[in-house]
N, C-alpha and C positions, 0 to 999 in steps of 0.2 A: 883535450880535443885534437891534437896533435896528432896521437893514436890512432884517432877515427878519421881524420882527411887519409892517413899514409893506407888503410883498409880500403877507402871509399876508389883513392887512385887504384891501387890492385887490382881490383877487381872490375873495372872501367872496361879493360879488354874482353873480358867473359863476358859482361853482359850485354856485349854486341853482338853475341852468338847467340846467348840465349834466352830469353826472359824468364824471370823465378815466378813458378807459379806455388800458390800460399799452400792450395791441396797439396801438392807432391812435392815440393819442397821445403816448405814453412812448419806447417801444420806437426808433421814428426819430430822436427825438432820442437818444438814448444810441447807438444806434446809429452817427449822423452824426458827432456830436462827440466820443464816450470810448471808443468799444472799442476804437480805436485804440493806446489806451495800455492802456487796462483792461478789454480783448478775450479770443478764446481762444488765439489767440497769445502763446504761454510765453517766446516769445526778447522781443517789442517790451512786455510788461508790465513795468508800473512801479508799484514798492510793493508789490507784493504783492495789486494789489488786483485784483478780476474786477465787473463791472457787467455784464454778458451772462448771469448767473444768478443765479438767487435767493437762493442759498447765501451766493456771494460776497459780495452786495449786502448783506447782510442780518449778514454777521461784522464784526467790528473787530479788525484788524491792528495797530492801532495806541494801540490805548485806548478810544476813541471807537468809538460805531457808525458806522458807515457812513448807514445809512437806518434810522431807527426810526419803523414806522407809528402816524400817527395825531399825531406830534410833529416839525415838521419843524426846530422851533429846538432840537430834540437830535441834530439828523444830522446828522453831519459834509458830507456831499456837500453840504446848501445852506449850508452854511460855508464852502462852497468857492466854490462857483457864484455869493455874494456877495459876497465879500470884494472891498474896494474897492482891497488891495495887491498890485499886479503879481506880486508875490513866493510870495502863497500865493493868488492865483485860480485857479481849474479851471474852462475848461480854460489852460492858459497864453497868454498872450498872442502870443506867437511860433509856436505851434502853427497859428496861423490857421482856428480851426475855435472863435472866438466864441460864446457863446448870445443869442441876443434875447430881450429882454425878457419878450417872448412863451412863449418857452421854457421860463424862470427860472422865471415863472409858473406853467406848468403841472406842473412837474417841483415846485413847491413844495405847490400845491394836492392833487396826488395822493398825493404822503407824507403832507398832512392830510386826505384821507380814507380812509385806512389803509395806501395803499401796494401795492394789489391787484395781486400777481404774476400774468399770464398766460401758458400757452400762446399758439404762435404761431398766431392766429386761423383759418389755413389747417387745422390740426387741433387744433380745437378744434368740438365739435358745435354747429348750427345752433340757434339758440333761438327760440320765436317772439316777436315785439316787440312790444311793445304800441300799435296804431294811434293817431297824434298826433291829438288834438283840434286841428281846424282852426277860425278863423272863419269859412271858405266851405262849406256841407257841400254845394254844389252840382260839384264835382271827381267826374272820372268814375270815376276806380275810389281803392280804400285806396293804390297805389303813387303815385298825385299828391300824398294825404295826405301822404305822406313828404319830398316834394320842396318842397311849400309849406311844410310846418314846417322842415325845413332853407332854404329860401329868407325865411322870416321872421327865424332865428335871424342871417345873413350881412344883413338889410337888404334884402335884394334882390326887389323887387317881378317876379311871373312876366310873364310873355312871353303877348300876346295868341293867342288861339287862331287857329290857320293857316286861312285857305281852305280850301274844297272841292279847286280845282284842284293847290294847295301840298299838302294832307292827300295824296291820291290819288298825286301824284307824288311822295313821301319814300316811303309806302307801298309801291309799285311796284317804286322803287329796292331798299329792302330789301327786300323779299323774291324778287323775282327777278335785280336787278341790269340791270334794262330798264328805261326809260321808261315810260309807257303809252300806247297810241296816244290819238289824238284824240278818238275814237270812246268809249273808257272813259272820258275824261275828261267827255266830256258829260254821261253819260250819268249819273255818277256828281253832277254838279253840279245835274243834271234829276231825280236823284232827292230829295225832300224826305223818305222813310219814316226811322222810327227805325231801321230795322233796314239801311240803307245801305253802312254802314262794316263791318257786318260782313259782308254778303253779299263785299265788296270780297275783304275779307281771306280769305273763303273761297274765291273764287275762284283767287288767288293760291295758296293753298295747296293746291289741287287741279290746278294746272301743271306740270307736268314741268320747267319754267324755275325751279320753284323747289328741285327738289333737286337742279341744276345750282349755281343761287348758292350755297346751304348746304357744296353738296360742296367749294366751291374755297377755303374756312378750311379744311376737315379736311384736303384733300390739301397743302396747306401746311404744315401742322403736323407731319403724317408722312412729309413729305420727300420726297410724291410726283414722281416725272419719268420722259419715257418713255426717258432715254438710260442710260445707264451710269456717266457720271460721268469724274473723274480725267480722265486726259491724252487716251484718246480719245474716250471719250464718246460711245458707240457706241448705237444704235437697242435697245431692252430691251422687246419689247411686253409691258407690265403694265398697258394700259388697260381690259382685264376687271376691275381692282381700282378702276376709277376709277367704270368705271360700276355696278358692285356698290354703292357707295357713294351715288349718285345712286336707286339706285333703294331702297337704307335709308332715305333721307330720303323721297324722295317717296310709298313707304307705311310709313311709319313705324313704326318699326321698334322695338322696345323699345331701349334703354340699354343694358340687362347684358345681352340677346341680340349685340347689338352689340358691344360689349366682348370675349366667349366667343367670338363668329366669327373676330374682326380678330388676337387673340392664339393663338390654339390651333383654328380652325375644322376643318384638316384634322385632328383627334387628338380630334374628337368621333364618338363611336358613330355607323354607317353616313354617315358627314359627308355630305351634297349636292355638288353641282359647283360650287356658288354659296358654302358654308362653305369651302371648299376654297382657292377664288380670293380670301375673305375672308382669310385666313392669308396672304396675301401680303405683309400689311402687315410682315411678317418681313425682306420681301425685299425693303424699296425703297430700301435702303442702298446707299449707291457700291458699285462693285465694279470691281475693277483686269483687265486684263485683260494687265496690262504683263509684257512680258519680262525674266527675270530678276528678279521680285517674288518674295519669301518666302512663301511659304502660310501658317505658322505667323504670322506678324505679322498679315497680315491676317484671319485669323480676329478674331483678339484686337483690331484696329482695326473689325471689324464687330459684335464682340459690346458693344462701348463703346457706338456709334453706337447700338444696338437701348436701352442702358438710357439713352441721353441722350432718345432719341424718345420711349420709352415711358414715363418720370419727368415730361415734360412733356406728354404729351397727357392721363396718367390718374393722375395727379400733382397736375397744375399745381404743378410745382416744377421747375426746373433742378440737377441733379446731376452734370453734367461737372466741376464744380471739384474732386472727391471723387475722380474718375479719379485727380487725384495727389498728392493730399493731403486730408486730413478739411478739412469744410467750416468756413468763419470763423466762420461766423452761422445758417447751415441745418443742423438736427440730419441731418444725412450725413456719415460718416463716408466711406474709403479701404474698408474691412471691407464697409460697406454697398453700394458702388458693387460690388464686383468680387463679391458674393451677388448684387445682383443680377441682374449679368451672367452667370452660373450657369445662371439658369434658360432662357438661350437655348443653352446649349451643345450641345444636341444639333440645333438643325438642321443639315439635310442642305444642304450647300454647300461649292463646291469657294473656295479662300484666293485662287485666281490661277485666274479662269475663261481659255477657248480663245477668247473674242472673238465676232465674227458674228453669228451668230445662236444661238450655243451657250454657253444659261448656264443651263444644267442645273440643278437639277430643275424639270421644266417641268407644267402642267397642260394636258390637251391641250382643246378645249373645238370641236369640231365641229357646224355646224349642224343645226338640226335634221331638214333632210334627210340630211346624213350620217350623223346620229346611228341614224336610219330604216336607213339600208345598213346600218352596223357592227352594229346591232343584228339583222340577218337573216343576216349575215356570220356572229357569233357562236353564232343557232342551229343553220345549218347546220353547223358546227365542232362541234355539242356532240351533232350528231346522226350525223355520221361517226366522233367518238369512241366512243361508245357503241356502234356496230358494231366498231371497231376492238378494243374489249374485250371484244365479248362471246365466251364459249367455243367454240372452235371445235375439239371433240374428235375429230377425222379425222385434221385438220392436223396438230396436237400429236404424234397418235400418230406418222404419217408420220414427221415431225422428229424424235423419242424414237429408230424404229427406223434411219434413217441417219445418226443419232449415234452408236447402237451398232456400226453395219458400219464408220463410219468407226474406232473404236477398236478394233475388231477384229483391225483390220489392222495394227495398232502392236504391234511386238515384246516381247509384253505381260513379256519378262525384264529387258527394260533400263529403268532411272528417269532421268524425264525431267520436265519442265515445257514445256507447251507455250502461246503464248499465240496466239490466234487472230483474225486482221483481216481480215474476208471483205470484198469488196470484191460489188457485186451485178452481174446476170446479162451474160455478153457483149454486145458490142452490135452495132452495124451492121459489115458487111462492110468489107473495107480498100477505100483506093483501087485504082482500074481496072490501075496501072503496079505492085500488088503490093506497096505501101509500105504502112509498118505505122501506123495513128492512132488515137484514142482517149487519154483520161487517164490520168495519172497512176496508178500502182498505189499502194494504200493509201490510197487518198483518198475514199473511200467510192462514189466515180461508178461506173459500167460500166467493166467488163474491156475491154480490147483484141481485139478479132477480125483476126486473119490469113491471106491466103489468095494464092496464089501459082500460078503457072503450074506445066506442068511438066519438072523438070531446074534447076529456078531457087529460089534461096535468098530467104524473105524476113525481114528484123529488125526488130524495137522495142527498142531503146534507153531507159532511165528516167532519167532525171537529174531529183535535185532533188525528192525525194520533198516530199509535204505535209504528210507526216509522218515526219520524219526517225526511221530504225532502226536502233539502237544494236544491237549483236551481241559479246555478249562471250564469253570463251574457252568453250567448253562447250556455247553454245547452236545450238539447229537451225533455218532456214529452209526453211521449206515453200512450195512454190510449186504453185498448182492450176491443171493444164493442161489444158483439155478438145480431143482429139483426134478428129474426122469421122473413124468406123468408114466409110465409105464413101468416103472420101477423104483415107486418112491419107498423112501423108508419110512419109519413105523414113528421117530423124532430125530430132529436136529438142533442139535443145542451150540450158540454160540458163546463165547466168555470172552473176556478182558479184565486182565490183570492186572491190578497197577497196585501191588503189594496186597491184595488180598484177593479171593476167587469170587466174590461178593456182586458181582456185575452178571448177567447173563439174560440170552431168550432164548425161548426155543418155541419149535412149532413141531406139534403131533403130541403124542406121551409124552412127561414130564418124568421120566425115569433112569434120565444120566448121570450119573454121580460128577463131581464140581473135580477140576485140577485136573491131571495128565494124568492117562492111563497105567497103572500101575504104580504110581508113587503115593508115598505114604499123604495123603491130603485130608479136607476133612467130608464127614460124608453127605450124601443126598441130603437136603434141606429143601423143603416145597420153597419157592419164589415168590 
């Protein structure tokens, strides 16, 4: 114990200047040197003991306390941390992970001033500091303040003030990521006003250069790039999300407005085109386009991606270690990562996009002259709709009564189902040689018009309907023939084929031979 009074005096002067806080001084070293043994790792702990919380730190497993604040010659850990025999040092000698004397110190100091457990200062709330009393109160703002009392505490005498020329060009640098030309430079060196530096900096911040440089940390960070990724790595234009981001910074933009756009902008009430293209930040994840890829995987490999991006830009914390396993040392759990992977589950995205140019869902974003057409496009569209609905009580009625003549004429004793696929009005005449042309029947286009010399037979043949029609035992085909009273023919004979020529009607003489004109088939058979 001797060891530890002669540490405890030592160090009595230091800690009249400074207080040991557990976050920024404690925490690393326990960290470096003992969670390894007395970590949250259940398989590699030894003894039974835990140092990674407060709990742990603060029970005795063994008799002894571990750490008892405010006495550090009753805690066993600087019993350890001193001991002068190989045998009972912590941490052990073979371990390779030493403390310095530095260390000892500090870890000793902070057990005698109670031992103050913290939260990990990333959540833990901001407090405000009390501004150090300097000897120079001629320092330009409170944050120098802080820099010279930490530069007195290290010994370390400050750094003379920069030039004009040096000031202007670090200034320039950062914030636009350009030099300055020659011309700012003078100009800036020629100016003697107090208010110089800041005209500078407002300058700068009124450039379009400058939410260009601001933009190329963000697009970093969320993994911006215009290709695809993976094996081909194909062209992805998302540069509307690059410069959405350029033009947040350059009229600056709120925080939490920015925030609400980049994570959910398209799923806010009546969204913009601009909130819209802000949600893409959903989308700047690899995407495979490979053949033979799982969809189901990659879902689940871009829903990871979206909580590794998003834990670290609005976070500031890394959370992939939790993907597959709870974290060592970061309160992330396995549970945490894949909640909050969850909450991107519903975007819309295919697991294995088509490649090219196709990686759907897309925002379409037309110039503002196109925008000018679609938009006149649009009206007239909403202005031949509204004719196209409105009532037209003639018509209707017409349509009602040759509804009814046509059921009229249905042998109203027999039951029947009938399903009806009108095809619209004939069309153009046949060719001049009396061959038959036109679409498809059932395909919603124009009927077939046929017309022929006279003494002379003409056919249409249908193969390969658009809509193929299934007919099963029972059912009836209706076929509408409209016949020139002024030019009728002599017969018309219909067929349907469904692997024999055996189906047919006709009206007028019964004297058409069965099958396609000119192919070897079999012959006339009365019906």
């Amino acid at each position: 114990m001797a060891c530890v009074a002669l540490i405890a005096i030592a160090i009595c002067a230091r800690a009249t200047e400074q207080r040991i806080s557990f976050g920024r001084d404690v925490r690393p070293i326990l960290s470096d040197k003992c969670y390894a043994c007395h970590g949250p790792d259940e398989a590699q702990r030894q003894a039974g003991l835990r140092l990674d919380t407060k709990e742990g730190a603060l029970t005795d497993p063994s008799g002894m306390p571990v750490i008892v604040p405010g006495k550090p010659d009753e805690s066993e850990v600087v019993e350890h941390i001193t001991a002068e025999d190989p045998d009972h040092r912590m941490p052990p000698p073979d371990a390779n992970r030493q403390l310095t004397p530095e260390e000892i110190e500090t870890l000793v100091e902070w057990i005698r001033q109670g031992a103050e457990w913290e939260d990990h200062w990333a959540y833990s709330a901001p407090e405000r500091a009390e501004k150090p009393v300097t000897s120079d109160g001629a320092w330009a703002n409170d944050i120098d303040r802080f820099v010279l009392s930490r530069l007195a505490v290290e010994g370390i005498e400050p750094a003379p003030e920069a030039d004009r020329p040096t000031l202007i060009r670090r200034l320039t640098f950062d914030l636009t990521g350009l030099p300055p030309t020659p011309a700012e430079v003078d100009a800036f060196v020629a100016d003697a006003s107090p208010e110089a530096y800041e005209r500078v900096v407002d300058r700068l911040l009124g450039s379009p250069r400058y939410g260009e440089r601001m933009a190329t940390h963000w697009l970093d960070l969320v993994r911006y790039a215009d290709t695809s990724g993976y094996h081909s790595d194909e062209e992805v234009s998302v540069w509307p999300y690059r410069d959405y981001v350029i033009r947040a910074f350059n009229g600056n933009m709120p925080y939490d407005r920015f925030t609400r756009e980049n994570l959910a902008g398209d799923l806010l009430p009546n969204a913009t085109r601009d909130q819209k293209v802000a949600s893409a930040f959903n989308r700047l994840n690899q995407t495979t386009a490979e053949g033979g890829a799982q969809a189901k995987e990659y879902h689940a490999i871009y829903a990871a991606d979206r909580v590794r991006a998003t834990s670290t830009v609005w976070l500031g914390a890394t959370m992939q270690c939790a993907q597959c396993h709870d974290h060592k040392f970061d309160p992330f759990t396995t549970k945490d990562f894949y909640s909050f992977a969850a909450f991107f589950a519903d975007v819309e995205e295919r697991g294995v996009y088509r490649g090219g140019s196709k990686w759907e869902p897309v925002v379409m974003l037309p110039t503002d002259e196109q925008q000018r057409r679609l938009d006149a496009v649009d009206h007239e569209l909403s202005r031949l709709r509204e004719m196209y609905e409105a009532p037209r009580p003639g018509l209707d009625a017409d349509r009602r009564a040759w509804e009814a003549g046509l059921l009229g004429r249905l042998d109203s004793a027999e039951s029947a189902e009938y399903v009806w696929v009108d095809d619209q009005a004939a069309g153009a005449p046949a060719d001049e040689d009396g061959g038959g042309s036109g679409p498809e029947p059932l395909s919603g286009a124009s009927s077939v018009r046929l017309t022929t010399e006279e003494d002379a037979i003409v056919q249409h043949v249908a193969r390969g309907m658009a809509r193929p029609l299934a007919l099963a035992e029972g059912d009836t085909l209706f076929a509408h023939v409209w016949v020139d009273p002024e030019n009728a023919p002599s017969a018309v004979m219909l067929q349907w084929n469904d692997g024999s020529w055996e189906h047919r009607a006709f009206w007028g003489e019964d004297t058409i031979e069965y099958g396609d004109i000119g192919a070897d088939g079999p012959a006339h058979k009365p019906m």
